[in-house]
C-alpha positions as CSV (number, residue, x, y, z in Angstrom):
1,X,-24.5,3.2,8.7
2,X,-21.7,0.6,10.1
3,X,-20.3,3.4,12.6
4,X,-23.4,4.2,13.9
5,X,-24.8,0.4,14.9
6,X,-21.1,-0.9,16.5
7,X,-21.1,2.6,18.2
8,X,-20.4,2.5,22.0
9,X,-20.7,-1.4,22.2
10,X,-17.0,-1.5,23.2
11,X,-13.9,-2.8,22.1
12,X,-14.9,-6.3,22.6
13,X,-18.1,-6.3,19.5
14,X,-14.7,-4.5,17.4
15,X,-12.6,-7.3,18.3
16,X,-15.2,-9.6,17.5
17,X,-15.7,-8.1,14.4
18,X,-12.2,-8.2,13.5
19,X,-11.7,-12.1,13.9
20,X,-15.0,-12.3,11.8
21,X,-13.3,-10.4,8.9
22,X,-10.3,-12.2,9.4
23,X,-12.0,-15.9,9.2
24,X,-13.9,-14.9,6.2
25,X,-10.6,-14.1,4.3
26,X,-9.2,-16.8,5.4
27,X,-12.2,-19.3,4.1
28,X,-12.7,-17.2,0.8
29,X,-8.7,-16.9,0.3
30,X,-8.6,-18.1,-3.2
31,X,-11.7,-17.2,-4.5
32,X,-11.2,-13.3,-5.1
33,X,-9.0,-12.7,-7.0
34,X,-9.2,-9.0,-7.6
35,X,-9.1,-6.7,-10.5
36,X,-5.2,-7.4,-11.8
37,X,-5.0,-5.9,-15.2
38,X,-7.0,-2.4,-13.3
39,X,-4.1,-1.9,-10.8
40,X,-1.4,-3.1,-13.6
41,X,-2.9,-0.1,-15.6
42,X,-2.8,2.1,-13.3
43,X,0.5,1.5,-12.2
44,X,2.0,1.9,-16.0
45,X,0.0,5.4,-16.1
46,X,1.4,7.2,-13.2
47,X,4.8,5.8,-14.0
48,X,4.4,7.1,-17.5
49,X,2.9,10.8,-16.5
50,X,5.7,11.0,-13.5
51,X,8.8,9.9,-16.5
52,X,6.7,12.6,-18.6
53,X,7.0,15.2,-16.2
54,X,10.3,14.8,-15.0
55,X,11.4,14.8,-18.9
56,X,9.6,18.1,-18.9
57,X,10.7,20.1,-15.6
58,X,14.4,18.2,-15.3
59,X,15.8,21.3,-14.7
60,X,13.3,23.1,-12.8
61,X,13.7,20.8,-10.7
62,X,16.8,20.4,-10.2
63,X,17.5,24.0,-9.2
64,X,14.5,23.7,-7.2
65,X,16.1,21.2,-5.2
66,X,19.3,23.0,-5.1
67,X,18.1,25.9,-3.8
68,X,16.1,24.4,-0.9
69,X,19.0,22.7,0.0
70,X,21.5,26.2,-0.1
71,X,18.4,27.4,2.0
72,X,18.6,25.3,4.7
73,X,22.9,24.9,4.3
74,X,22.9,29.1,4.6
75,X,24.3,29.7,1.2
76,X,21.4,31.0,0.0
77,X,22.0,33.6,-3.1
């Protein structure tokens, strides 16, 4: 709904939009925190599933990698 009322107004209602989002974070700096512990979480979990995997494919991979690399050298098999 927010494309369609600033559409063709110009770049001078965007810029004026702009500074009013950056005022407002700069008044309500401390104030909002965000969700720590949700992006802490998340972080843990994908660097748990990508050790998991790796553990898993180690070799695939490597050979994988090896081969795209003879690929592009020329000494492919």
């Amino acid at each position: 709904m927010r494309e369609m009322r600033t559409a063709g107004r110009g770049p001078l209602t965007a810029l004026s939009g702009v500074a009013l989002a950056l005022y407002t974070r700069l008044v309500y700096r401390g104030r909002d925190r965000g969700d720590v512990p949700g992006w802490v979480l998340v972080t843990i979990m994908t660097a748990g599933l990508v050790t998991a995997l790796w553990l898993v494919a180690d070799d695939k991979l490597k050979q994988l990698f090896n081969d795209a690399l003879d690929g592009v050298v020329g000494n492919a098999p």
